[in-house]
C-alpha positions in Angstrom: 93.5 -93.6 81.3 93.7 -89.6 81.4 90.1 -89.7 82.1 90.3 -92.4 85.3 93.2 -89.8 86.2 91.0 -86.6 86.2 87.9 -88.9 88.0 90.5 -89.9 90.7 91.7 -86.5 91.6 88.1 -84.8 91.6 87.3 -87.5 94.3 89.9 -87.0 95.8 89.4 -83.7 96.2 85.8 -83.7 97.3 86.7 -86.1 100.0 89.7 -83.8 101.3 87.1 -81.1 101.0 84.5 -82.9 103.4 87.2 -83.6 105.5 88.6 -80.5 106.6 85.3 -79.0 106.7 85.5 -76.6 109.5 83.2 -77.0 112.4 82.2 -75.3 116.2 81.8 -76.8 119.8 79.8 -75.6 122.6 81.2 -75.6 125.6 79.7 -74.6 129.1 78.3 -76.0 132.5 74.9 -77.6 134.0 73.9 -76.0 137.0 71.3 -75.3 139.4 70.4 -73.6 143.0 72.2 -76.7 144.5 75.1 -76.0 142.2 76.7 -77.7 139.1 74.7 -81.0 137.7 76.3 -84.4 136.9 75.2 -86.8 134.7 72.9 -84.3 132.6 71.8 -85.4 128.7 72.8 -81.9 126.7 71.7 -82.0 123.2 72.1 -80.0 120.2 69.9 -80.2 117.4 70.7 -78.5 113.8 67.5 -76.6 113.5 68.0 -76.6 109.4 68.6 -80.9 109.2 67.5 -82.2 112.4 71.1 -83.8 113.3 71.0 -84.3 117.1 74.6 -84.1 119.2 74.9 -85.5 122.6 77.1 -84.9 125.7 76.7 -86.2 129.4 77.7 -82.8 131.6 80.0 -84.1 134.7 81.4 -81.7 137.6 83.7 -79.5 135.0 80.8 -79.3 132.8 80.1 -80.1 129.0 81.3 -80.1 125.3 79.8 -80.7 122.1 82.1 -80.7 119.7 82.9 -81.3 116.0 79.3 -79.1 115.3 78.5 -78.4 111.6 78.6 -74.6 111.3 75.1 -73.8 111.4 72.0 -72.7 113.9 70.9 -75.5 116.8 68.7 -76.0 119.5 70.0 -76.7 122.6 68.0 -78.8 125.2 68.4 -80.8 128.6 65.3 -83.0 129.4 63.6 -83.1 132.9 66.0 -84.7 135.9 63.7 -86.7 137.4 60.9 -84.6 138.2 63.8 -82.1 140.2 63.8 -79.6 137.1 61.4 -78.3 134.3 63.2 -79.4 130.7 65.4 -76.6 129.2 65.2 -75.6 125.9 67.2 -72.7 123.8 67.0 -72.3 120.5 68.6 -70.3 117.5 72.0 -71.0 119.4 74.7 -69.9 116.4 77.5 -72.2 116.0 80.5 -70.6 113.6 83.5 -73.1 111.7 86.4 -73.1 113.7 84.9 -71.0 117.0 84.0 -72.4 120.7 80.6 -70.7 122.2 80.3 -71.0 125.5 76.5 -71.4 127.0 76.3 -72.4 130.9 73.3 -73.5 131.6 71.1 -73.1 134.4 68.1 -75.3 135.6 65.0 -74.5 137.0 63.3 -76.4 139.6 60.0 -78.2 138.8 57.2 -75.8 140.8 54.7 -78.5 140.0 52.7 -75.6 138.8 51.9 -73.8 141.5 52.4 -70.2 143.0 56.3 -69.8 144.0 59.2 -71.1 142.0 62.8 -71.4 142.4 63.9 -68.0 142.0 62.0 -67.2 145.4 64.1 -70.0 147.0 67.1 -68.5 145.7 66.7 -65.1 146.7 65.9 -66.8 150.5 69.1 -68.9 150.4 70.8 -65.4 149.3 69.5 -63.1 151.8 70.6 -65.4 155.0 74.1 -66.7 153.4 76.2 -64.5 155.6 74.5 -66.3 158.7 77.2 -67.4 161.6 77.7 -68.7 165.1 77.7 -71.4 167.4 75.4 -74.7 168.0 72.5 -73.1 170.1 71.7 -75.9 172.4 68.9 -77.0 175.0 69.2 -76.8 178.6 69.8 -80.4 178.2 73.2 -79.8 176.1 71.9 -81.7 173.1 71.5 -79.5 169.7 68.4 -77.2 169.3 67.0 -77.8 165.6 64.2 -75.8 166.3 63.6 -73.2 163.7 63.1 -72.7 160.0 64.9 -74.4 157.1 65.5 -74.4 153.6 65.2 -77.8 152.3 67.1 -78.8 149.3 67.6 -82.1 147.4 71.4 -83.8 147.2 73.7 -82.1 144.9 75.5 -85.0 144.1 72.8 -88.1 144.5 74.1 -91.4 144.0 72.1 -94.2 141.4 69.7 -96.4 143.6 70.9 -99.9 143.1 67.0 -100.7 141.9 65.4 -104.1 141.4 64.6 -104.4 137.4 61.1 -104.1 137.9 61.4 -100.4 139.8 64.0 -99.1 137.3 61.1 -100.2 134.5 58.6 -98.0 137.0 61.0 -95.3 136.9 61.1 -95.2 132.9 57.4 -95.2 132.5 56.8 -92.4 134.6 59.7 -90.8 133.1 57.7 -91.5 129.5 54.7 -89.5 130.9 57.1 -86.6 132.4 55.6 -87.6 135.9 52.1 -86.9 135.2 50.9 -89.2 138.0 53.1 -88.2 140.8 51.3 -88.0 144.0 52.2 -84.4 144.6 50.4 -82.9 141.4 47.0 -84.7 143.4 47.9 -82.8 146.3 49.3 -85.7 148.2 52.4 -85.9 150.2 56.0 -87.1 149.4 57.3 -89.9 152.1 60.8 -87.8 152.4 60.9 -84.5 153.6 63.7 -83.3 151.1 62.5 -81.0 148.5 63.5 -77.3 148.4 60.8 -75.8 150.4 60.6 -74.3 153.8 60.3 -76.6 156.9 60.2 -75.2 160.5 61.2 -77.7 163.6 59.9 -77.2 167.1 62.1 -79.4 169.5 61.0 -80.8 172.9 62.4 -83.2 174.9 60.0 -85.6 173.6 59.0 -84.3 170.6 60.5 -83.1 167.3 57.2 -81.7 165.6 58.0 -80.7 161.5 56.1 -78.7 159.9 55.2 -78.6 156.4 54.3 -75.5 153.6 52.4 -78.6 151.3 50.8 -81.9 152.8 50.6 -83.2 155.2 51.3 -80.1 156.6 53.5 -81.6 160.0 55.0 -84.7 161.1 55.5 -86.3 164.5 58.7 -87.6 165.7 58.3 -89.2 169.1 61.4 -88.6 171.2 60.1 -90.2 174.8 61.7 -93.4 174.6 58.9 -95.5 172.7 59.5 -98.0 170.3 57.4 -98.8 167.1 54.3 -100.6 167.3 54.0 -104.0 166.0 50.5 -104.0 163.9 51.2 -100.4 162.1 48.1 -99.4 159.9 50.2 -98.3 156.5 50.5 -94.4 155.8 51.6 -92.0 153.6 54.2 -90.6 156.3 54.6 -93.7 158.2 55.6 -93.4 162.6 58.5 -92.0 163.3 60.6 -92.2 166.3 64.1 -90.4 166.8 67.1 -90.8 169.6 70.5 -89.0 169.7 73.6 -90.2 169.3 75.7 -88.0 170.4 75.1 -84.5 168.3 73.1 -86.3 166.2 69.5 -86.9 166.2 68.5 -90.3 164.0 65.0 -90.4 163.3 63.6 -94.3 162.1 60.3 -94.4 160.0 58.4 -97.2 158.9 54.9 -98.4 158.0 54.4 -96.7 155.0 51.8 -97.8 152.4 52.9 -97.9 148.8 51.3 -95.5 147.3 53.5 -92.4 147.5 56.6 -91.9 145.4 60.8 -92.1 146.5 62.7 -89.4 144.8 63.6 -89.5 140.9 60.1 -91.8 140.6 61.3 -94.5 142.2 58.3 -97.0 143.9 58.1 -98.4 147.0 56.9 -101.7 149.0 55.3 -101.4 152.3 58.9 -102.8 153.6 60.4 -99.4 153.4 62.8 -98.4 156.1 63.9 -94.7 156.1 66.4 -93.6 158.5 66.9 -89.9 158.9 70.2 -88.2 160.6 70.5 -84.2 161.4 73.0 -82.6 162.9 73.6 -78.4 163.6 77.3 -78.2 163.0 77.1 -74.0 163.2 74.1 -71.3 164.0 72.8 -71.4 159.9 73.4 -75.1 159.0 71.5 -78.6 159.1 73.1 -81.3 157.9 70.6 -84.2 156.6 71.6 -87.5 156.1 69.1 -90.0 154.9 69.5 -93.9 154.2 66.3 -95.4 152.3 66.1 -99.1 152.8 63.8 -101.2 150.8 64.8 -104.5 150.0 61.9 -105.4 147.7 62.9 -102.3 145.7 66.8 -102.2 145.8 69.8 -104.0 146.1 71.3 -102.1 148.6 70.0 -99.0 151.2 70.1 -95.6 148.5 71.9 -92.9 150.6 71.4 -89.1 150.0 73.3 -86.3 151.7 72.1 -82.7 152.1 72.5 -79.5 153.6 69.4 -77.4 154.7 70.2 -73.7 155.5 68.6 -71.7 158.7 65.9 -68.6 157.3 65.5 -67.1 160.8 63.4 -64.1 159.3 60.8 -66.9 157.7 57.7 -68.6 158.4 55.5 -71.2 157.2 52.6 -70.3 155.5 49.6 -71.6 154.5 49.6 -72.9 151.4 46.6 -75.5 149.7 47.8 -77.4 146.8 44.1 -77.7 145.3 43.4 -73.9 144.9 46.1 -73.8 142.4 46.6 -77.2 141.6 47.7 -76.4 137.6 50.5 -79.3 137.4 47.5 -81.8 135.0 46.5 -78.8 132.8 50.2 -77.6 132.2 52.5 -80.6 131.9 54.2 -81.3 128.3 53.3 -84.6 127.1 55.6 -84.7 124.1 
């Protein structure tokens, strides 16, 4: 009996022991040039047992907590193809202490020359930019000039069709390996963070591009779409006002290129494209991409592309440093 005693209290013991072993948390934020992520996987691996932790960052950030004391990894994986996969290690966690770590992501360059800091250090130079509209001598707003591109801070989840969400997680598998860009072949949506320069006529809004295809024509002269388009990667484009705004229609697209996040497309896609110059240094983008044989209902993104007045578009040809196949991590 005094033995049963002794066994009972030892356990006893060791299980209040395990229990009030004391452990950390890691705190901190997702973020990149666009501003905090949403959504974001953070995971901490112990580097000495290979115990992963998970968190899902939201606008006020992250915590990972009730850590074993000990040293970790700390990782988020790719967003779509939007940013290259973040990885720190020998990240000390101590019993009973909170480390903070805010975490900044780092656009995907596709390996070429340029990368995000370069974009940054635009967007820094020309954020004190004011003024009015400047308008044509028509009274409508003048878009011409150059602009930093950006993707949506805060992008909502396409409503997809099963088989494009199980697209989405193949190329996701292969980190992206065959998107069209890394051949040197163009994105459908003008969205990503790169430089794009408008010239405005009265019939004409001509766009044009740093990568391929280089420009885009958006006919402004009253013209509607032909009936019997020949599929492209751009598709024909044709724009009005409303009001302030210029809304810009595109169809007859093959299916070849790629949505954003990796999402496919049918030859039914419908883009519709809004901008509108509320102030001198400012282009808001509104953008509606309608596919019914790939989603449930239209997938909206909202942006806002800054002016870079002391810019210019320069040449650039993907396949002279083409080194997205030769560097990508296949893991």
């Amino acid at each position: 009996m005094t033995r049963n005693r002794i066994s009972i209290a030892l356990f006893l013991l060791v299980s209040t022991a395990f229990a009030q072993e004391p452990q950390g948390t890691i705190t901190g934020t997702v973020s990149d040039a666009d501003g905090t992520v949403a959504d974001a996987t953070v995971e901490a691996k112990n580097m000495a047992t290979g115990t992963a932790y998970e968190a899902i960052s939201d606008r006020d950030g992250f915590t990972l907590s009730q850590l074993p004391a000990g040293t970790y990894e700390v990782s988020v994986p790719k967003l779509g193809w939007r940013t290259e996969r973040y990885v720190q290690s020998d990240v000390p966690v101590q019993a009973g202490q909170t480390l903070r770590l805010d975490i900044q992501l780092v656009r995907d360059n596709l390996g070429v020359i340029g990368d995000d800091l370069a974009f940054l250090a635009i967007r820094n130079k020309y954020a004190g930019l004011t003024g009015p509209t400047p308008r044509t001598a028509d009274g409508k707003p003048d878009l011409s000039g150059v602009w930093q591109g950006n993707f949506d801070p805060d992008p909502e989840a396409p409503a997809a069709l099963p088989w494009a969400s199980a697209v989405v997680e193949e190329r996701m598998a292969n980190h992206f390996r065959d998107m069209p860009p890394a051949s040197c072949l163009p994105d459908p949506i003008p969205i990503n963070p790169v430089m794009y320069k408008f010239i405005q006529t009265p019939s004409l809004l001509l766009q044009l591009f740093e990568f391929e295809p280089k420009y885009r024509q958006v006919f402004s002269d009253g013209r509607t779409h032909p009936e019997d388009l020949d599929p492209t990667w751009m598709g024909y484009s044709i724009g009005k006002w409303e009001g302030d705004t210029f809304v810009v229609e595109t169809i007859g697209f093959n299916d070849s290129s790629w949505l954003p996040d990796g999402y496919p497309h049918t030859e039914r896609l419908r883009v519709i494209e809004r901008f509108s110059r509320p102030d001198l240094a400012h282009l808001n983008v509104d953008v509606t991409i309608d596919d019914p044989g790939t989603f449930t209902t239209p997938w909206q993104l909202h942006m806002v592309w800054e002016l870079a007045p002391g810019e210019e578009i320069l040449e650039f040809i993907c396949n002279e440093n083409n080194k997205y196949h030769e560097n990508i991590a296949i893991q």
